[in-house]
C-alpha positions in Angstrom: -24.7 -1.6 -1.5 -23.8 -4.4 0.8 -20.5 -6.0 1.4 -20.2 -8.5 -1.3 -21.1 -5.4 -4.1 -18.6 -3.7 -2.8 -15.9 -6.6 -2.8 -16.6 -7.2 -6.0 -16.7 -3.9 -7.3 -13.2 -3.3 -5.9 -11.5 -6.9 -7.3 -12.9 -6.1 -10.7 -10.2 -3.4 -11.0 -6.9 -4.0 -12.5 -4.2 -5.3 -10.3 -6.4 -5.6 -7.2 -5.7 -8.1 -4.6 -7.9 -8.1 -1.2 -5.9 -9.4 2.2 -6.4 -8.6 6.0 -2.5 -7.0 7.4 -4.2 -5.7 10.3 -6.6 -8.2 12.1 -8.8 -11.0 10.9 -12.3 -8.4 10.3 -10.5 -5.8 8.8 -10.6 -6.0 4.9 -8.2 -4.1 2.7 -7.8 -4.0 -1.0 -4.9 -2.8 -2.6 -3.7 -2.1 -6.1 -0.1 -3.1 -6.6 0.0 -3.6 -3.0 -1.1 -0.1 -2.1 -3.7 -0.3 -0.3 -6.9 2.5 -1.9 -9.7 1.3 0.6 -10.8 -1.1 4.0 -13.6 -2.3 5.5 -14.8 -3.9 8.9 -16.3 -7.2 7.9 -18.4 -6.0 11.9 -20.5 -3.8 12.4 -22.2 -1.2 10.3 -20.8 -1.4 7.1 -18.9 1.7 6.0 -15.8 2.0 3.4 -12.0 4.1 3.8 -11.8 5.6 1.1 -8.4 7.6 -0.6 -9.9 11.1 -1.4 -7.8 14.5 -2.7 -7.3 16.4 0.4 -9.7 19.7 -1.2 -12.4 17.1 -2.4 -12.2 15.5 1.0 -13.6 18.6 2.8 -16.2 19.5 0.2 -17.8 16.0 0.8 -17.8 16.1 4.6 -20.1 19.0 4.1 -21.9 18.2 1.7 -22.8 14.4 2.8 -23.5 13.2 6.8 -22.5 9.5 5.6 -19.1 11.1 4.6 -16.5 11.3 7.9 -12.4 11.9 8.3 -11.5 8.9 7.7 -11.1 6.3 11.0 -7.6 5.5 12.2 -6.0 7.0 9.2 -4.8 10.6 8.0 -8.0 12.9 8.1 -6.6 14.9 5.1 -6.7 11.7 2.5 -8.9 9.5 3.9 -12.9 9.6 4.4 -14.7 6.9 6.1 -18.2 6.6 4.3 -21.0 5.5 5.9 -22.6 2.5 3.5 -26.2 3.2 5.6 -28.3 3.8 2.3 -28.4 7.5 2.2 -25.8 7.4 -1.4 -26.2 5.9 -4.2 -24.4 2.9 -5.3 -23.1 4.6 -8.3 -22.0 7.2 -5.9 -20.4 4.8 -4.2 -18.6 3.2 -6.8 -17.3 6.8 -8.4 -15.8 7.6 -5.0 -14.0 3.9 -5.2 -12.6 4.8 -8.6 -11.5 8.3 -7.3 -9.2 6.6 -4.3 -8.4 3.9 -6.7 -6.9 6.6 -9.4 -5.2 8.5 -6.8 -3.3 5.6 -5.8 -2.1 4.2 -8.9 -1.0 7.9 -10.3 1.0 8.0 -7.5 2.8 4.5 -7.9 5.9 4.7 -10.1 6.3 4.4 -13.4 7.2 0.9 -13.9 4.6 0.0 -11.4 2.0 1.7 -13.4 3.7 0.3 -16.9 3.3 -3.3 -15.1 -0.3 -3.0 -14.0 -1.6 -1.5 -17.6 -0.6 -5.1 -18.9 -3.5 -6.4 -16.7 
Protein backbone atom coordinates (compact mmCIF):
# COMPACT_ATOMS: atom_id res chain seq x y z
CA UNK A 1 0.00 0.00 0.00
CA UNK A 2 1.46 3.36 -0.60
CA UNK A 3 0.31 6.76 0.62
CA UNK A 4 -2.25 7.73 -1.87
CA UNK A 5 -4.11 3.96 -1.25
CA UNK A 6 -4.17 4.61 1.98
CA UNK A 7 -5.65 8.27 1.69
CA UNK A 8 -8.07 7.17 -0.28
CA UNK A 9 -9.07 4.30 1.52
CA UNK A 10 -9.56 6.47 4.67
CA UNK A 11 -11.70 9.51 2.78
CA UNK A 12 -13.92 6.85 1.31
CA UNK A 13 -15.50 6.39 4.80
CA UNK A 14 -18.43 8.27 5.97
CA UNK A 15 -17.92 11.53 7.58
CA UNK A 16 -14.12 11.54 6.98
CA UNK A 17 -12.30 14.79 6.58
CA UNK A 18 -8.22 14.73 6.33
CA UNK A 19 -6.32 18.10 7.82
CA UNK A 20 -2.75 18.54 9.36
CA UNK A 21 -3.39 20.25 13.38
CA UNK A 22 -0.02 19.31 14.22
CA UNK A 23 2.69 20.37 11.58
CA UNK A 24 2.61 20.71 7.77
CA UNK A 25 3.94 16.50 7.17
CA UNK A 26 1.76 15.21 9.62
CA UNK A 27 -1.49 13.84 8.08
CA UNK A 28 -4.57 13.03 10.19
CA UNK A 29 -7.99 11.83 9.30
CA UNK A 30 -10.82 12.15 11.43
CA UNK A 31 -14.36 11.09 11.45
CA UNK A 32 -16.66 13.73 12.96
CA UNK A 33 -13.59 15.51 13.86
CA UNK A 34 -12.17 12.61 15.91
CA UNK A 35 -9.31 11.87 14.67
CA UNK A 36 -8.97 7.46 14.05
CA UNK A 37 -5.47 7.52 12.28
CA UNK A 38 -2.08 9.86 11.01
CA UNK A 39 0.63 9.58 8.96
CA UNK A 40 4.10 11.33 8.23
CA UNK A 41 3.81 12.43 4.69
CA UNK A 42 8.34 11.81 5.47
CA UNK A 43 9.93 9.14 5.88
CA UNK A 44 9.04 5.54 5.84
CA UNK A 45 5.54 5.26 5.49
CA UNK A 46 3.80 3.81 8.47
CA UNK A 47 0.00 4.45 9.74
CA UNK A 48 -1.43 5.34 13.77
CA UNK A 49 -3.83 3.33 14.05
CA UNK A 50 -6.95 3.27 17.05
CA UNK A 51 -6.80 -0.43 18.24
CA UNK A 52 -8.86 -2.08 21.49
CA UNK A 53 -6.32 -2.06 24.13
CA UNK A 54 -6.41 -6.37 24.39
CA UNK A 55 -6.23 -6.50 20.46
CA UNK A 56 -3.45 -4.05 20.60
CA UNK A 57 -1.05 -6.50 22.46
CA UNK A 58 -1.96 -9.54 20.54
CA UNK A 59 -0.78 -7.78 17.29
CA UNK A 60 2.55 -6.45 18.64
CA UNK A 61 3.33 -10.10 19.03
CA UNK A 62 2.11 -11.49 16.54
CA UNK A 63 3.37 -8.83 13.74
CA UNK A 64 7.09 -6.94 13.78
CA UNK A 65 5.50 -4.11 11.43
CA UNK A 66 3.02 -3.58 14.38
CA UNK A 67 4.61 -1.04 17.35
CA UNK A 68 2.94 1.06 20.44
CA UNK A 69 1.88 3.58 18.77
CA UNK A 70 4.40 6.86 18.29
CA UNK A 71 3.71 9.96 20.45
CA UNK A 72 0.33 8.72 21.43
CA UNK A 73 -1.20 6.41 24.32
CA UNK A 74 0.61 2.91 23.90
CA UNK A 75 -2.64 1.18 25.17
CA UNK A 76 -4.99 2.44 22.05
CA UNK A 77 -2.74 3.22 19.54
CA UNK A 78 -0.36 1.04 17.26
CA UNK A 79 1.95 2.49 14.76
CA UNK A 80 2.10 0.05 11.77
CA UNK A 81 4.85 -0.23 9.78
CA UNK A 82 3.49 0.19 5.83
CA UNK A 83 7.07 -1.79 4.74
CA UNK A 84 5.30 -4.61 2.68
CA UNK A 85 5.38 -7.39 5.11
CA UNK A 86 0.97 -7.03 5.53
CA UNK A 87 -1.34 -7.26 3.29
CA UNK A 88 -3.29 -4.45 2.04
CA UNK A 89 -6.49 -6.03 3.01
CA UNK A 90 -4.86 -6.33 6.26
CA UNK A 91 -4.28 -3.00 6.23
CA UNK A 92 -7.41 -1.76 5.36
CA UNK A 93 -9.39 -4.22 8.21
CA UNK A 94 -7.14 -2.62 10.83
CA UNK A 95 -8.29 1.04 9.36
CA UNK A 96 -11.92 -0.05 9.71
CA UNK A 97 -11.23 -1.46 13.33
CA UNK A 98 -9.82 2.14 14.60
CA UNK A 99 -12.40 3.77 12.45
CA UNK A 100 -15.40 1.66 14.35
CA UNK A 101 -13.87 2.29 17.70
CA UNK A 102 -14.09 5.86 17.17
CA UNK A 103 -17.33 6.45 15.89
CA UNK A 104 -19.02 3.91 18.73
CA UNK A 105 -17.54 6.03 21.04
CA UNK A 106 -18.94 9.43 19.59
CA UNK A 107 -22.38 10.38 21.04
CA UNK A 108 -25.44 9.58 19.94
CA UNK A 109 -26.48 12.48 17.87
CA UNK A 110 -22.98 12.56 16.47
CA UNK A 111 -23.41 9.01 15.26
CA UNK A 112 -27.36 9.76 14.19
CA UNK A 113 -25.71 12.77 12.11
CA UNK A 114 -22.93 10.88 10.44
CA UNK A 115 -25.39 7.70 9.40
CA UNK A 116 -27.10 10.42 7.14
CA UNK A 117 -23.85 10.39 5.07
Amino acid sequence: MNIEEIREYCLSKKGVTECFPFDETTLVFKVMDKMFALTDLVGDLSLTLKCDPGRAIELREQYPAILPGYHMSKNHWNTVLVDGSLSKTFICQLIDHSYDLVVDKLPRKVQIELAKF
